[in-house]
GUKEPA-369692 format. One line per field, with one value per atom (N, C-alpha, C): x, y, z; residue in one letter; atom name; chain; residue number from 1. Coordinates in steps of 0.05 Angstrom, whole numbers, always signed. Layout:
<rs>
xx	c(X; ...) $
yy	c(Y; ...) $
zz	c(Z; ...) $
residu	c(A; ...) $
atome	c(CA; ...) $
chaine	c(A; ...) $
num	c(NUM; ...) $
</rs>
This chain:
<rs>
xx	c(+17; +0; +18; +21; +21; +23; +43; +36; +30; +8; +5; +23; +45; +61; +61; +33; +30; +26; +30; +33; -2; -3; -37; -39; -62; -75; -99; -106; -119; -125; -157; -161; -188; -187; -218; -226; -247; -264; -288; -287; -312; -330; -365; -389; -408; -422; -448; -478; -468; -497; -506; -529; -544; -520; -514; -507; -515; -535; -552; -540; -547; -539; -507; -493; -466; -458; -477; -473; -470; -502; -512; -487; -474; -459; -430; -423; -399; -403; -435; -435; -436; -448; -448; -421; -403; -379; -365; -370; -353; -362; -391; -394; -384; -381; -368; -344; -323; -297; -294; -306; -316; -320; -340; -347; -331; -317; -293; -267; -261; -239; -242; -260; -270; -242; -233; -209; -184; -189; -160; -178; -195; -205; -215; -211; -219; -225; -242; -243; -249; -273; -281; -304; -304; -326; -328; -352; -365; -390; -384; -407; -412; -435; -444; -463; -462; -471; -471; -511; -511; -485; -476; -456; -427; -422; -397; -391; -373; -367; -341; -343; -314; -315; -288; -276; -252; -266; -230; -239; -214; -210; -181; -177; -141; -141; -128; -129; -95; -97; -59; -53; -64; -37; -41; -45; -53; -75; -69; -98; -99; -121; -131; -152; -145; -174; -173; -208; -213; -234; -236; -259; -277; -295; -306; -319; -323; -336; -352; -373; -386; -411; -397; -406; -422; -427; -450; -444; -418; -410; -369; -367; -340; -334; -329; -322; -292; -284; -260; -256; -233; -225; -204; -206; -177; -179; -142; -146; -115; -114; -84; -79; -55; -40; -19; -12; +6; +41; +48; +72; +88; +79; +92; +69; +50; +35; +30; +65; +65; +94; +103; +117; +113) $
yy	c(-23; +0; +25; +48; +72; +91; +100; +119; +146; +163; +187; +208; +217; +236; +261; +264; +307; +314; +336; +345; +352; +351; +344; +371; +377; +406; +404; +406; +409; +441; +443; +471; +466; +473; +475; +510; +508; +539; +534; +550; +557; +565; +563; +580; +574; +598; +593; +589; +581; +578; +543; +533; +512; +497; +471; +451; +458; +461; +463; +484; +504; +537; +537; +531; +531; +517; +493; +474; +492; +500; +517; +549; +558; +587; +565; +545; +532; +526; +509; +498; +532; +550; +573; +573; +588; +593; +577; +550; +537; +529; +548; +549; +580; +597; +621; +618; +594; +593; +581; +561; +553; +574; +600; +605; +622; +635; +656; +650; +630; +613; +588; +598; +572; +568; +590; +593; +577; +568; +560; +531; +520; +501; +480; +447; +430; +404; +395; +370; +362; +379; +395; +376; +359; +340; +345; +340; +351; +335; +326; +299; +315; +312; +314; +295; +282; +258; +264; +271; +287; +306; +314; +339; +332; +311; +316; +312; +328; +341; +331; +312; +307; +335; +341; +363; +347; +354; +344; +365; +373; +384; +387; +404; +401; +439; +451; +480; +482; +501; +502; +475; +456; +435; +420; +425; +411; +400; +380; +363; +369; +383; +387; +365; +352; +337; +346; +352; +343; +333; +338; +320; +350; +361; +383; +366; +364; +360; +382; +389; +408; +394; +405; +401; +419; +405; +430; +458; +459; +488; +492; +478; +470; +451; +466; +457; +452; +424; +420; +401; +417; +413; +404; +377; +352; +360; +362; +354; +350; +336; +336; +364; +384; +388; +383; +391; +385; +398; +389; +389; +426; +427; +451; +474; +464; +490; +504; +486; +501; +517; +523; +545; +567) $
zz	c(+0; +0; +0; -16; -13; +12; +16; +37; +32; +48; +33; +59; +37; +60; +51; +43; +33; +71; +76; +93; +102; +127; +138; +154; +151; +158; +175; +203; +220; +239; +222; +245; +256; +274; +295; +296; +292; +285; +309; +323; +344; +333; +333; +327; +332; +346; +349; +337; +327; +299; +305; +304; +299; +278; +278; +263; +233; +228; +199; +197; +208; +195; +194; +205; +209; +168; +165; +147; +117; +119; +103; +97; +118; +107; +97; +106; +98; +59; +57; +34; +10; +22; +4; +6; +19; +19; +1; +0; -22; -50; -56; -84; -83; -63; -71; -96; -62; -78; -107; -107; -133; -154; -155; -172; -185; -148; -162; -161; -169; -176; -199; -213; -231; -257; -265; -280; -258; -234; -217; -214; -207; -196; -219; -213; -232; -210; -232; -209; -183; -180; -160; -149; -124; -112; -82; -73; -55; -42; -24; -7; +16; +17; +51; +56; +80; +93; +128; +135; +161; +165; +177; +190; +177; +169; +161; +121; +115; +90; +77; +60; +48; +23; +15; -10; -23; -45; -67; -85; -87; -110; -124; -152; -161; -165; -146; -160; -168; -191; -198; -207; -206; -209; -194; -167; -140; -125; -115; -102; -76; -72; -39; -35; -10; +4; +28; +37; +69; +76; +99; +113; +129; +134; +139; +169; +199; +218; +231; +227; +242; +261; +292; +311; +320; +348; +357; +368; +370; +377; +367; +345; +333; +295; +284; +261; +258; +251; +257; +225; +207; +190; +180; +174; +170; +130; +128; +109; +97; +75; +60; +44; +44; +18; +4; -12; -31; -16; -18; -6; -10; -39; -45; -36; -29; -15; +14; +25; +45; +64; +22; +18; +16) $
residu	c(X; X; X; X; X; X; X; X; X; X; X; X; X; X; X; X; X; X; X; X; X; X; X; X; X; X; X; X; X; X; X; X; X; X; X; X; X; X; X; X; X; X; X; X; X; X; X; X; X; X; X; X; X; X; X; X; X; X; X; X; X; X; X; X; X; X; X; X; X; X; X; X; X; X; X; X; X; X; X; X; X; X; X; X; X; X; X; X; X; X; X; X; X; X; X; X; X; X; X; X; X; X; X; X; X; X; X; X; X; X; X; X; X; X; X; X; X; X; X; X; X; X; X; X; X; X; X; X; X; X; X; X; X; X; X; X; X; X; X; X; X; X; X; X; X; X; X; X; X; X; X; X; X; X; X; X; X; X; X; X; X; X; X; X; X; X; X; X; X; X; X; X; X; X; X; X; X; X; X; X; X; X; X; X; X; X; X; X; X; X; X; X; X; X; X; X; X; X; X; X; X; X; X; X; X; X; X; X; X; X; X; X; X; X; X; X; X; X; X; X; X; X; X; X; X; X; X; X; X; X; X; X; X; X; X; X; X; X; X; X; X; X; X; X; X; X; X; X; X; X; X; X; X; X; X; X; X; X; X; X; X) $
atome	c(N; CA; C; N; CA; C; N; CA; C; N; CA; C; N; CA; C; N; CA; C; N; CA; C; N; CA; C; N; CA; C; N; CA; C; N; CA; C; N; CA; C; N; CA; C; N; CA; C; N; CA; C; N; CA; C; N; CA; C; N; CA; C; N; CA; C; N; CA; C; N; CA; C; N; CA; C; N; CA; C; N; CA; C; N; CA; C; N; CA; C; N; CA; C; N; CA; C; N; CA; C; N; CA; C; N; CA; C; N; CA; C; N; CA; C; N; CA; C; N; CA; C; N; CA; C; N; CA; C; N; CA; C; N; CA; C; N; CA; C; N; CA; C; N; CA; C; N; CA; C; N; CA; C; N; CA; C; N; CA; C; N; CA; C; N; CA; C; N; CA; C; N; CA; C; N; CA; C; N; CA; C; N; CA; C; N; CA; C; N; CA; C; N; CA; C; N; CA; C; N; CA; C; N; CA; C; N; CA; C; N; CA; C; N; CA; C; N; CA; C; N; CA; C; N; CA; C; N; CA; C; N; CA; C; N; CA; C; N; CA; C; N; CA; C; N; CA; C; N; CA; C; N; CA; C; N; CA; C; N; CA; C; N; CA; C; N; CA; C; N; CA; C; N; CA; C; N; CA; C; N; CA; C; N; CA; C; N; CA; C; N; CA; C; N; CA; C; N; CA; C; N; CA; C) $
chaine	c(A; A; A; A; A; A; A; A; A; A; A; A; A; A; A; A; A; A; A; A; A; A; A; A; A; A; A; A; A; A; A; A; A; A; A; A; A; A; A; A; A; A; A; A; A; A; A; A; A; A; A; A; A; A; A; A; A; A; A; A; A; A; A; A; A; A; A; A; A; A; A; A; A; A; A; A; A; A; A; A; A; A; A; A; A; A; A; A; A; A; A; A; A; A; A; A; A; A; A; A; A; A; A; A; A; A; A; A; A; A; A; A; A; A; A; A; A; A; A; A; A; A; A; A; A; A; A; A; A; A; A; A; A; A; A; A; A; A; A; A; A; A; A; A; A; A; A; A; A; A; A; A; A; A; A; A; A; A; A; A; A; A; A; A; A; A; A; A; A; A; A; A; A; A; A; A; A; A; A; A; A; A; A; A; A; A; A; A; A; A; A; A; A; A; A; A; A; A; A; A; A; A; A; A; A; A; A; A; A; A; A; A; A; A; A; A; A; A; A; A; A; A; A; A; A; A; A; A; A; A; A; A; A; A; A; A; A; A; A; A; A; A; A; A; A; A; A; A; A; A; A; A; A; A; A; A; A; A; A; A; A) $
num	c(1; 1; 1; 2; 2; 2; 3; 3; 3; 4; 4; 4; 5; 5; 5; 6; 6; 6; 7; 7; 7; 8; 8; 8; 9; 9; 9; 10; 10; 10; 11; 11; 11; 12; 12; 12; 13; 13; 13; 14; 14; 14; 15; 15; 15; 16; 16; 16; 17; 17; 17; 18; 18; 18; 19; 19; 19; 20; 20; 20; 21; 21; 21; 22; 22; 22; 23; 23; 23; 24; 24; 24; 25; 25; 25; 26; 26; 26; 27; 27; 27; 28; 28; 28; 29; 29; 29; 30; 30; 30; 31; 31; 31; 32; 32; 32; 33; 33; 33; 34; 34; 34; 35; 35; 35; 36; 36; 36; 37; 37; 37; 38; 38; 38; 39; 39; 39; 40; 40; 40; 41; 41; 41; 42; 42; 42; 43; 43; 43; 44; 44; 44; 45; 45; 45; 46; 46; 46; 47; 47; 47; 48; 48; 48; 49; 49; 49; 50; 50; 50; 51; 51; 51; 52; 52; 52; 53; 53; 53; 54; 54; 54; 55; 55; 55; 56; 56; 56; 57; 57; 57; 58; 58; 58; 59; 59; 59; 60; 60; 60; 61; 61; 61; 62; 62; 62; 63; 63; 63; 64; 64; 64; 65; 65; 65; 66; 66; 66; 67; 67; 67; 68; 68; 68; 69; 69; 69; 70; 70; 70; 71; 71; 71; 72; 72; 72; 73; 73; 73; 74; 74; 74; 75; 75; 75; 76; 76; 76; 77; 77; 77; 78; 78; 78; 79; 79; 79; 80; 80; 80; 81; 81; 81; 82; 82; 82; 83; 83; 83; 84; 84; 84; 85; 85; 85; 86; 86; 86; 87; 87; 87) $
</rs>
């Protein structure tokens, strides 16, 4: 098996908003980035399953994945980048 050794990205975000609403300004926000970045972004997939959110996408050249967890008062965001993007 493969090992994946892109460098791993973990942040926790505090907020007070309901689970849903929290869900709801996240999923706008990322047809934002989507829409104004559509010239940078390809390959662009997007699952939600109850509260938690997988992302892939390739912007530049590069493949971002995460995992989106939004809790009841904490959104905590796992994810891989690309090695050179965190120059």
């Amino acid at each position: 098996m493969k090992e994946n050794n892109m460098p791993k990205l973990n942040i926790i975000v505090s907020h007070h908003l309901t689970q849903d609403e929290e869900i709801k300004r996240i999923r706008n926000l990322l047809n934002e980035m989507k829409t104004k970045y559509t010239d940078k972004i390809s390959n662009w997939y997007e699952e939600w399953e109850g509260h938690v959110g997988k992302v892939h996408f390739s912007a530049m050249g590069f493949t971002v994945s995460g995992t989106l967890m939004v809790k009841k008062s904490q959104v905590e965001i796992c994810g891989s980048l690309p090695f050179a993007a965190i120059f």
